[in-house]
Structures are given as structure tokens and as C-alpha cells.
C-alpha positions as CSV (number, residue, x, y, z in Angstrom):
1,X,-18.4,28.9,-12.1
2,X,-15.4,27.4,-13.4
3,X,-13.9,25.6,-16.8
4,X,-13.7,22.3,-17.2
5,X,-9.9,22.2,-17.9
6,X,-9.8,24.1,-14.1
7,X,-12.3,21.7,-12.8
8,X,-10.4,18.7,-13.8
9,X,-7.0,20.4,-12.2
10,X,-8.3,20.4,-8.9
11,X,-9.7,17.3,-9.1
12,X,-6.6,15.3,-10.3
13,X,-4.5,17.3,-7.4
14,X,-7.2,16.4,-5.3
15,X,-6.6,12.4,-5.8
16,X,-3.4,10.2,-4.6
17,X,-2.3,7.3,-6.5
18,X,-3.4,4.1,-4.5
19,X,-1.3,1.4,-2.6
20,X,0.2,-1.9,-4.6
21,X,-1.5,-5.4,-3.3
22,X,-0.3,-8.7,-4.7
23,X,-3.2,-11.3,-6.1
24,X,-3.2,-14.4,-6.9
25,X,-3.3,-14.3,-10.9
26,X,-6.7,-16.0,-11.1
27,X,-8.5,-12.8,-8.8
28,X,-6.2,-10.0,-11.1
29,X,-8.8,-9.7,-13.8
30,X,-9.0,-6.2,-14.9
31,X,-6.7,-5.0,-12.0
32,X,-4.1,-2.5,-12.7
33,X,-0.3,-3.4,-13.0
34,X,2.0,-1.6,-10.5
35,X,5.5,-2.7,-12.6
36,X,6.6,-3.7,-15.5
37,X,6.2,-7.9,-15.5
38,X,9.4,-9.8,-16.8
39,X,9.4,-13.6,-17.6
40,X,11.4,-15.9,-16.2
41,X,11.5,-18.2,-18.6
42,X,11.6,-18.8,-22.7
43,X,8.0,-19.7,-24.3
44,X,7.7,-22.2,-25.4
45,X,10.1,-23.5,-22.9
46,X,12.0,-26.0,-25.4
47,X,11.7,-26.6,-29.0
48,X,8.6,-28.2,-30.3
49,X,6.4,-29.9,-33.3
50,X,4.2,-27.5,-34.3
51,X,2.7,-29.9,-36.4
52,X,2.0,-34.2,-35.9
53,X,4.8,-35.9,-38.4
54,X,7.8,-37.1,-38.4
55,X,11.1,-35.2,-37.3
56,X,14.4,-35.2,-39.0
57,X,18.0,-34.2,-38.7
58,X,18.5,-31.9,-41.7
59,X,21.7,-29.6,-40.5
60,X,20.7,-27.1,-42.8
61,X,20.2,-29.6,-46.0
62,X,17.2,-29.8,-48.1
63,X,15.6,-33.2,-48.6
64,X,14.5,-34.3,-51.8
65,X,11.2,-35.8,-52.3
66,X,12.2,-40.0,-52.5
67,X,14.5,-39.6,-49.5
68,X,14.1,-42.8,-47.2
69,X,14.6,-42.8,-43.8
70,X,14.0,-45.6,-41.2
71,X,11.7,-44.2,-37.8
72,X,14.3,-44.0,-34.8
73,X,11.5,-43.5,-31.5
74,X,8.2,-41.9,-31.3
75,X,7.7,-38.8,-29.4
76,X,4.2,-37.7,-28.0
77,X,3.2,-34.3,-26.1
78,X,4.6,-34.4,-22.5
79,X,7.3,-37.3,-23.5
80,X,10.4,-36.2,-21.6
81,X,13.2,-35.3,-23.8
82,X,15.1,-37.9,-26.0
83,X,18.1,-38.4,-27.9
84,X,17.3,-38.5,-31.5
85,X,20.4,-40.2,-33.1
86,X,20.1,-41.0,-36.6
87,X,17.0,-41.6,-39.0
88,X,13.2,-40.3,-38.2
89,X,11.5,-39.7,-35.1
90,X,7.5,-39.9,-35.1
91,X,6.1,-37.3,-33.5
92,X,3.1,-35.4,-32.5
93,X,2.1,-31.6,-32.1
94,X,3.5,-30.4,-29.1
95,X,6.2,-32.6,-28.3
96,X,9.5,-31.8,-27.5
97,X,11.8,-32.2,-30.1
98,X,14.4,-34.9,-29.4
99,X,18.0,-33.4,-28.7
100,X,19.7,-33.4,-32.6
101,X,16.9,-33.0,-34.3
102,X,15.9,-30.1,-36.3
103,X,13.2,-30.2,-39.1
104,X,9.6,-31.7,-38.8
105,X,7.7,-33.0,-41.9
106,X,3.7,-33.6,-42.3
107,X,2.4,-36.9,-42.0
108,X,0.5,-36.4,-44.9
109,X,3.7,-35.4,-47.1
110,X,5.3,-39.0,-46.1
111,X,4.7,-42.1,-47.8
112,X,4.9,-45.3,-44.9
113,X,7.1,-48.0,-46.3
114,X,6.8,-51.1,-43.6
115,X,5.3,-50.8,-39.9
116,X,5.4,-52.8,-36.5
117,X,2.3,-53.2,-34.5
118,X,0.7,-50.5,-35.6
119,X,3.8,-48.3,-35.5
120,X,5.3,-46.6,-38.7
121,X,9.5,-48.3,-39.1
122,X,10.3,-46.9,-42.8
123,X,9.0,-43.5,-44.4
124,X,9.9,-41.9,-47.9
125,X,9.1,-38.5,-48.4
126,X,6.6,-37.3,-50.9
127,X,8.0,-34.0,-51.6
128,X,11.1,-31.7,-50.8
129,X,11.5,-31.1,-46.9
130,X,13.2,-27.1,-46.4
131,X,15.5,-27.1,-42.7
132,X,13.7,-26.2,-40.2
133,X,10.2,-26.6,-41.2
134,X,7.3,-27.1,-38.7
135,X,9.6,-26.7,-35.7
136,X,8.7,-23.9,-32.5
137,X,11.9,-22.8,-31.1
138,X,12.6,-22.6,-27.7
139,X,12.0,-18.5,-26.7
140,X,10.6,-17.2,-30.1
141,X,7.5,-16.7,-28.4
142,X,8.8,-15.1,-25.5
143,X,12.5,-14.9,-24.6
144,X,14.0,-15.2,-20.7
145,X,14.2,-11.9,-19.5
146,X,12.5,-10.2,-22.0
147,X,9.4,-7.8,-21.0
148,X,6.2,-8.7,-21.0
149,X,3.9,-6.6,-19.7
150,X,4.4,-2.6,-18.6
151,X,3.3,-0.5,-15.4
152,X,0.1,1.1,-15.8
153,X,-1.6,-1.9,-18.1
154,X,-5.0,-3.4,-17.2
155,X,-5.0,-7.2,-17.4
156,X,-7.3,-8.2,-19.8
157,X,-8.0,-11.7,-20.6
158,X,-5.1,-11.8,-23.0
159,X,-2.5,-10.5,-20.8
160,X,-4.0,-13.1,-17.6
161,X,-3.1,-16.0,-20.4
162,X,0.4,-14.9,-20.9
163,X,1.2,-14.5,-17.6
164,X,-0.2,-18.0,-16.5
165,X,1.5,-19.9,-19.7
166,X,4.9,-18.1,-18.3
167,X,3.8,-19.1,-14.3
168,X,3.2,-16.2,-13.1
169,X,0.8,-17.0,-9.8
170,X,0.7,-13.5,-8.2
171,X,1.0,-9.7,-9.8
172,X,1.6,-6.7,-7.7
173,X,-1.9,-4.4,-8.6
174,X,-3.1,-1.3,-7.7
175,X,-5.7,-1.2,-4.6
176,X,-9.3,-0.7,-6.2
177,X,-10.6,2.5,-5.1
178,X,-13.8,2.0,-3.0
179,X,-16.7,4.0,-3.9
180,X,-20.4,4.5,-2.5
181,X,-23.4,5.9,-4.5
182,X,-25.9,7.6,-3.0
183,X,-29.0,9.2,-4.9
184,X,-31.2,12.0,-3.3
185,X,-34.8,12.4,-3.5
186,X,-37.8,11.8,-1.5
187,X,-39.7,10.7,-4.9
188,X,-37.2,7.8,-5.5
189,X,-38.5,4.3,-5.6
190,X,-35.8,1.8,-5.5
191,X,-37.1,-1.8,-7.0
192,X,-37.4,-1.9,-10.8
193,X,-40.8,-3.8,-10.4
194,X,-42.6,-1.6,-7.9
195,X,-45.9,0.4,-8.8
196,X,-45.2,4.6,-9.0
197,X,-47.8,6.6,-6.8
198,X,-48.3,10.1,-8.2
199,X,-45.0,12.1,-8.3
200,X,-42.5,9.2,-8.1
201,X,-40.3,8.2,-10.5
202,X,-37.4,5.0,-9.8
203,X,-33.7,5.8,-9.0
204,X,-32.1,4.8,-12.7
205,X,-29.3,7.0,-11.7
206,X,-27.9,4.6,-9.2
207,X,-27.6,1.4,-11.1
208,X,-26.3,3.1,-14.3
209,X,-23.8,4.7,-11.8
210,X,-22.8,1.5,-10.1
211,X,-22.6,-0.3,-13.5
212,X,-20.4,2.6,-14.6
213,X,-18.2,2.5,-11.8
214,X,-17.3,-1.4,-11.9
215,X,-16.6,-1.1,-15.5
216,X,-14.1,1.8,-14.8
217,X,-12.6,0.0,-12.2
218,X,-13.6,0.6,-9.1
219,X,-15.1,-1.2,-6.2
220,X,-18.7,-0.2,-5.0
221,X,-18.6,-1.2,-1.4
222,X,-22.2,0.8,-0.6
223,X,-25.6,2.1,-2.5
224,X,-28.6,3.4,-1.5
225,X,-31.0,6.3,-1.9
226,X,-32.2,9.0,0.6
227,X,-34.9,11.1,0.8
228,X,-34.3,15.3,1.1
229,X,-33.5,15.4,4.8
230,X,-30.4,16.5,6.3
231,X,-30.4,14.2,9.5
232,X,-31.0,11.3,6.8
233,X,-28.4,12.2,4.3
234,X,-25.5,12.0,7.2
235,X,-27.0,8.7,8.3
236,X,-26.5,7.5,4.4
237,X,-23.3,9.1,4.1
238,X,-22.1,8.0,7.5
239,X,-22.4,4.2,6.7
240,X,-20.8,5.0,3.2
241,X,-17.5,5.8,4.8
242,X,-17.8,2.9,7.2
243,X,-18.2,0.9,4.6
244,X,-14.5,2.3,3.4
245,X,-15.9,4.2,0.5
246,X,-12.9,6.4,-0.8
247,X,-15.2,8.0,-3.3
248,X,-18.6,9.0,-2.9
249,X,-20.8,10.0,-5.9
250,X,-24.8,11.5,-5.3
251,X,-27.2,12.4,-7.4
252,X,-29.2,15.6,-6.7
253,X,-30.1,18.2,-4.7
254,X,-26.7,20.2,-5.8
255,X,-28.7,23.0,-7.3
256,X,-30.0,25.9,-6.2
257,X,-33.5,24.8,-5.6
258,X,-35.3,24.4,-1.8
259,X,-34.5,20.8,-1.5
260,X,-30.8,21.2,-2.8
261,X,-29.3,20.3,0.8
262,X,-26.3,18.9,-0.5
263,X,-23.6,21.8,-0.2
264,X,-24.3,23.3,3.0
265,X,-24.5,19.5,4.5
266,X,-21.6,19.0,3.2
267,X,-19.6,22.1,4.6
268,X,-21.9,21.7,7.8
269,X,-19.8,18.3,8.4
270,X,-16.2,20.1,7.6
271,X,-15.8,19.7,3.9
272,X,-13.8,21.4,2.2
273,X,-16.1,22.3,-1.6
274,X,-13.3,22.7,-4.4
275,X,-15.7,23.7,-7.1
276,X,-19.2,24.0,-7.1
277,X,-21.0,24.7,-11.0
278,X,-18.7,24.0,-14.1
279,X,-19.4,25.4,-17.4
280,X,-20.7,22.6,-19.0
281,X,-23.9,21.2,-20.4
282,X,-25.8,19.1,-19.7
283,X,-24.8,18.9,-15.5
284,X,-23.3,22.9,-14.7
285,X,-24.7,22.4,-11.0
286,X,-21.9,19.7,-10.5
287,X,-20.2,20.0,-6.9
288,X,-16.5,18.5,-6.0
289,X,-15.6,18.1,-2.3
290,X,-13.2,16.9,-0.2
291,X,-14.3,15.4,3.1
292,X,-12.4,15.9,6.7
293,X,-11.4,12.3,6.3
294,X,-9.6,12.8,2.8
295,X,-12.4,10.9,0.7
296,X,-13.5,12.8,-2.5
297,X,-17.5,13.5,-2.8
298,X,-19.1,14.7,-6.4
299,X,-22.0,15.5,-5.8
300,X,-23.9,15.1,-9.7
301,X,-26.9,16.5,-10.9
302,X,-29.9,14.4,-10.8
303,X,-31.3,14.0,-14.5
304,X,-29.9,11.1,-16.1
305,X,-27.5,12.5,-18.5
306,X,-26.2,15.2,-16.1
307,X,-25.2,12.6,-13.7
308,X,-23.8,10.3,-16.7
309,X,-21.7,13.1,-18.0
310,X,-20.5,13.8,-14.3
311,X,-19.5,10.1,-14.0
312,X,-18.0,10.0,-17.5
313,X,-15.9,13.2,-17.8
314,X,-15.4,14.0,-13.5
315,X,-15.0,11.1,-11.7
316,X,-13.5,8.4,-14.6
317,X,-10.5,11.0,-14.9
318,X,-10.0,10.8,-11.1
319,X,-10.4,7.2,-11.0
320,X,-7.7,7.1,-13.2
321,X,-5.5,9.1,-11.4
322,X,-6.2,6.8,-8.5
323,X,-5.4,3.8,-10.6
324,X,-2.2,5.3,-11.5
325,X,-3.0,5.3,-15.4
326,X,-2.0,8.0,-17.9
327,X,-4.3,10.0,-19.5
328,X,-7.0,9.0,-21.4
329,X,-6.5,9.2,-24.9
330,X,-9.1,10.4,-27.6
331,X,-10.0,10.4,-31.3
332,X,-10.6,13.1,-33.3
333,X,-13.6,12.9,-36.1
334,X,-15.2,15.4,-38.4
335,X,-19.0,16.1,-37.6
336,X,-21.6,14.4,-39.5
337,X,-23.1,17.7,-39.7
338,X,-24.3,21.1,-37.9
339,X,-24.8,21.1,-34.0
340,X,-26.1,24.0,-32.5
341,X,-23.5,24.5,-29.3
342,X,-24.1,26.3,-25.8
343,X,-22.3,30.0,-25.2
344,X,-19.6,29.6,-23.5
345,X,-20.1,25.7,-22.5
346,X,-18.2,22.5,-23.3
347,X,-21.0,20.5,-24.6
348,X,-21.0,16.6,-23.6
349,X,-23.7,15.5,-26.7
350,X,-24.7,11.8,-26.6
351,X,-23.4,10.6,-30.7
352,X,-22.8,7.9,-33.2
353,X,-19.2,7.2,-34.3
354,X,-20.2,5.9,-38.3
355,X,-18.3,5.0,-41.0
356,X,-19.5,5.2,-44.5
357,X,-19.6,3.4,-47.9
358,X,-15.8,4.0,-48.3
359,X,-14.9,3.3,-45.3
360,X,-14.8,7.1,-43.7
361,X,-15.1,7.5,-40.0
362,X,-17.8,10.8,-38.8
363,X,-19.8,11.7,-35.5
364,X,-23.4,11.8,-35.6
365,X,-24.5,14.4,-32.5
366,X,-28.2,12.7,-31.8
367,X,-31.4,14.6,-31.8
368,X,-33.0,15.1,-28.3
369,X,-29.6,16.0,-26.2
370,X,-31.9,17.2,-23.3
371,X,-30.7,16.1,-20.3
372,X,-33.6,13.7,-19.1
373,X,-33.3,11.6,-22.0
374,X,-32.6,8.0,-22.1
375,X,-33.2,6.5,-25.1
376,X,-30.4,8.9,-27.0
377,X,-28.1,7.1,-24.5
378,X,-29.2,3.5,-25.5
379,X,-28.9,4.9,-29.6
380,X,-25.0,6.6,-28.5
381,X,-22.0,4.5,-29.1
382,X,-19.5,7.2,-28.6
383,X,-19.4,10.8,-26.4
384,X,-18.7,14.5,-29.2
385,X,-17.2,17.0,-26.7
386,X,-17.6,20.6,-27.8
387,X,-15.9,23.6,-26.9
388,X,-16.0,27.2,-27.7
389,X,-17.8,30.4,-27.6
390,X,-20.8,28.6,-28.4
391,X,-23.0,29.1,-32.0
392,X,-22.4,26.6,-34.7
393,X,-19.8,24.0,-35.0
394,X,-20.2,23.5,-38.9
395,X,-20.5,20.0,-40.6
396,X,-16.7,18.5,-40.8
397,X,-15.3,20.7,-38.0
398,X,-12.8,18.3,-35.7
399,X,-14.0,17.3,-32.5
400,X,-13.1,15.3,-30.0
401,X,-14.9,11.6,-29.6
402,X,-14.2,9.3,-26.2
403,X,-15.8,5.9,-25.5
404,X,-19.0,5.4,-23.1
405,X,-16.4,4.9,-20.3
406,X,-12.4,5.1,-20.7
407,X,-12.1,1.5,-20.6
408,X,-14.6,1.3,-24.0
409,X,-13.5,1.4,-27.0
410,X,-15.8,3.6,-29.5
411,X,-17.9,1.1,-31.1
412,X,-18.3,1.8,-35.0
413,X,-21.9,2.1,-36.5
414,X,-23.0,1.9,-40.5
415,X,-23.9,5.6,-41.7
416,X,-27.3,5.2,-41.9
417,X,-28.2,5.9,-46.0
């Protein structure tokens, strides 16, 4: 049995960044960034109204409120650019400010004098206009040149709108990985609506694992479940790598029970096993291989949190290694109070990231951390990782706190009074 911090080692030296691919910017979505993204051009691209009014040469004078001027041309969003000579220009929010013309004052803060057909030809001013006013300048959003976005960045919905308002149709992005799930156990019942017979239970492991695996960002190109049979189990992972799966991640039968095939299947087919047990809790049976064709295998345990903590702490870390992202970083929070930790363990507790009256961030470690558990992971907004020799990690000791999955950010809770 190893340590976690060796575990994670040999699975990070195990895994090969992936290849670039360019995508059109509307299929980028959460996709990785292989290089840095400079624009090509200023935002906004010319100098505009940022308000609907009237604009004005001011050269760097202040206007007095009284000042008359007579309305030159109007200017709406999408006119093409004009000359603006002398006097007023109408013009509306958006529009390109006409060449010579500097300063934009509310309609509201303008008195109109006479009109033509509907269309303002004398203004005064109703108060004192400063230079400038009301005016976007051409690049003070974003300049030509300038750097945008970085290597390494996952394009949110915020970074997707900056890169189409500066035309960016295609980003070079890292490959997804491709990953299969498989989940073990001839007492599995796949559909969510079917009747258990004595001794079943349903597969929840697989669609939390799926789910988990999309939100990290990878690719789930095969599922499926298989009963504790050998022949069966090769079929299963057979079509998995067909399928291209670059990662494979099963639940059960990694123990050291009857039915725990898994292992000597694995090394029956040429794999090479890393690791096999970690000192953790909850999952220590945890397996990490390498198959003859290079793709990675975890092989989790198969009670709910085991295999959650496996997919959180095991395979996210390698995904991001795959992904090309740098490490994951954490927060550190004093406990709400005592926990009771394993000798010798790290301890992966299911806890609530609160903050108090005055505005004081803690971790709550749940009650009922035992590894077949599900409602503690519907109450956790946040993961307390442990270490040590194991006793009593007092209230207000430091501990680390991570997110459901290293894309999450910890969600914050009220302390409960």
C-alpha cells in the first residue's frame, strides 16, 4: 500500500498531454486553450456614443450650460463614418462618432430650440458639458495586439463572447480525453425505474461517474455494466477501447473478496498494475493500470463514496494532466469542529464550506462519512482532506477544502445557528 502523494506521482507520469485540434468557436465551449489568444483588432473597433445624444467638438473646452449650437447630421448605430464639421451631430448609442468630434451630451441634458420634420436643427445645453464625456474610445476595451486569453484557460461563456466580439471563428484546443465507464456486479440493475428482485441494488455509480467525467472535461465515448465473469468483463472492456476510450474507470471487484476479478484480468490481458491499495479512506482497494495499448484503467471501489473519492482525487488530477492544466489549486479553512481521523489515512470526508454571522469562512465534516452513503453527498458542498497519523484533528486546525470536481468552485453555505 502506498501514499497518496506516491499514488498521484505515478499516475501523472503515467498520463501524456493530448494533441491540439482547432474548432469552430461556437463547438469550443469548455474546451481547453492550447496558446495564448491575441486580438487582431481594437474593441470597440472605432470610437462610439455610449449614450443617445448629441455629439460635439469640445477640443478639450468645457461648455457652459446656455451654450447654443445648431445640429450638423444625425448619426445612428451602423451609419458609416462621417465628417462632423462644425456645430452638433445627433446621435444614438452605438454609433460611430463622426471624424472631429469628441464629446457626447444626454438628450435629456439638452433643451431643443427649432426642429425639421421631426428632426432636432438648434439645441442649448441645460448644464455644463466636461471633454470627453459619454464617448467609447476606439481600443480601451481591448487594444490591437494586446492578450486576451492565456494557454491553459477553459473557455467559459465569457471568454466564448470576447473571442466572437473580436472575430475569432476557430481556437486551437486540446483533444478531449475519451473515457469509458464500466461498473461490475452481477446484482446491478441498470434502468432507474426497474423493480429490484432480492439482492439487487441499481448501478448509481455509473451515472454519477459519467456526470462527473463530462463536468471535468472529458468525453464518455462508452458505459455499461457487467456481471462478475471474466470472459464478460474483456467483452465490456474490449468494446471500450474500440470505442477509443483513452481512460477507462470501473467500479468493483478490486478487493480482495471471491468476486474481485478485476486485477488478475487485468494483468491476464498484459497490464501493467502501477499501484494497487492507497492509504486512504474511504476507497484504499483503489487499482491504477496501464493497458498494452497505453490507455490508463482505475479500477474504483464499488460503494458510492469510494468510487466518488477515486473519481474526485485519482482520475480529475490525471485528467488534468491530460488537458494540459496546472495544478489544481485549493483553499485552506479552519474546522468547524473535532473529526475523529483514520491512523495513518488521508481522509476524503464529504463537508460544508459555511460562513458565519460575521462573515467567517469554516468546514463542517458531516456526520455519517461511511462509505455507502448518499444523502451526505447531496448535503456536501465542498471535499475536507485530512492527513496525518490519524486521532483528532481539533476544532480550528487548517485543512485543506477542494470543490465537488476541479472545475467547481466551493459553494458557500449559512452556519447553521
Amino acid at each position: 500500500m502506498i501514499s497518496y502523494s506516491e499514488a498521484l506521482q505515478l499516475m501523472l507520469a503515467a498520463a501524456t498531454p493530448l494533441p491540439a485540434e482547432r474548432l469552430p468557436l461556437e463547438s469550443a465551449g469548455s474546451r481547453t486553450l492550447v496558446s495564448d489568444i491575441y486580438s487582431d483588432q481594437s474593441l470597440p473597433p472605432f470610437d462610439n456614443s455610449a449614450m443617445d445624444g448629441f455629439a460635439l467638438h469640445a477640443g478639450g473646452e468645457t461648455f457652459e450650460a446656455g451654450r447654443e449650437f445648431g445640429v450638423q447630421g444625425w448619426q445612428a448605430a451602423g451609419d458609416a463614418g462621417a465628417e462632423g464639421g462644425e456645430g452638433a451631430w445627433e446621435i444614438m448609442t452605438g454609433a460611430r462618432m463622426p471624424v472631429g468630434l469628441d464629446t457626447v451630451v444626454p438628450v435629456e441634458s439638452v433643451e431643443i430650440l427649432t426642429s425639421e420634420g421631426g428632426r432636432p436643427t438648434r439645441i442649448s445645453l441645460k448644464s455644463a458639458v466636461k471633454p470627453g464625456q459619454n464617448v467609447r474610445l476606439r481600443g480601451e476595451d481591448v487594444s490591437d495586439g494586446e492578450r486576451v486569453l492565456q494557454a491553459g484557460q477553459v473557455l467559459d461563456i465569457n471568454a466564448c463572447t470576447l473571442l466572437h466580439a473580436i472575430g475569432m471563428g476557430e481556437v486551437p484546443v486540446v483533444a478531449r480525453p475519451r473515457a469509458a465507464v464500466i461498473a461490475t456486479g452481477k446484482e446491478l440493475v441498470t434502468e432507474a425505474a426497474q423493480a429490484l428482485e432480492s439482492g439487487q441494488i441499481r448501478d448509481s455509480n455509473r451515472p454519477y461517474l459519467v456526470g462527473r467525467l463530462q463536468a471535468a472535461g472529458a468525453e464518455v465515448v462508452w458505459q455499461g455494466t457487467v456481471g462478475d465473469d471474466v470472459a464478460a468483463f474483456n467483452a465490456v472492456l474490449d468494446e471500450a477501447l474500440d470505442a477509443g476510450a483513452q481512460l477507462l474507470i470501473s467500479t468493483g471487484a478490486v478487493s480482495a473478496g471471491r468476486y474481485d476479478f478485476v486485477p488478475d484480468a487485468l494483468l491476464a490481458r498484459g497490464a501493467i498494475i502501477i499501484f494497487h491499495k492507497v492509504a486512504i479512506r474511504p476507497g484504499k482497494p483503489l487499482l491504477f493500470a496501464v493497458l498494452p495499448n497505453g490507455a490508463l484503467y482505475f479500477g474504483l471501489p464499488g460503494n458510492p463514496v469510494s468510487a466518488a473519492v477515486g473519481q474526485r482525487f485519482f482520475v480529475e488530477p490525471v485528467l488534468r494532466r491530460l488537458l494540459g492544466l496546472a495544478p489544481e489549486s485549493v483553499l485552506t479553512l479552519p474546522l468547524q469542529a473535532d473529526v475523529r481521523t483514520p491512523p495513518g489515512l488521508r481522509f476524503h470526508a464529504r463537508a460544508r464550506v459555511e460562513v458565519d454571522a460575521q462573515g467567517r469562512l469554516s468546514a463542517r465534516v458531516l456526520a455519517g462519512q461511511e462509505s455507502f452513503r448518499l444523502m451526505s453527498m447531496l448535503q456536501a458542498n465542498a471535499w475536507v482532506v485530512l492527513e496525518g497519523e490519524g486521532g483528532l484533528a481539533p476544532a480550528g486546525t487548517p485543512v485543506r477544502v477542494q470543490g465537488w470536481g476541479h472545475h467547481d468552485p466551493v459553494q458557500l453555505a449559512s452556519q447553521e445557528p
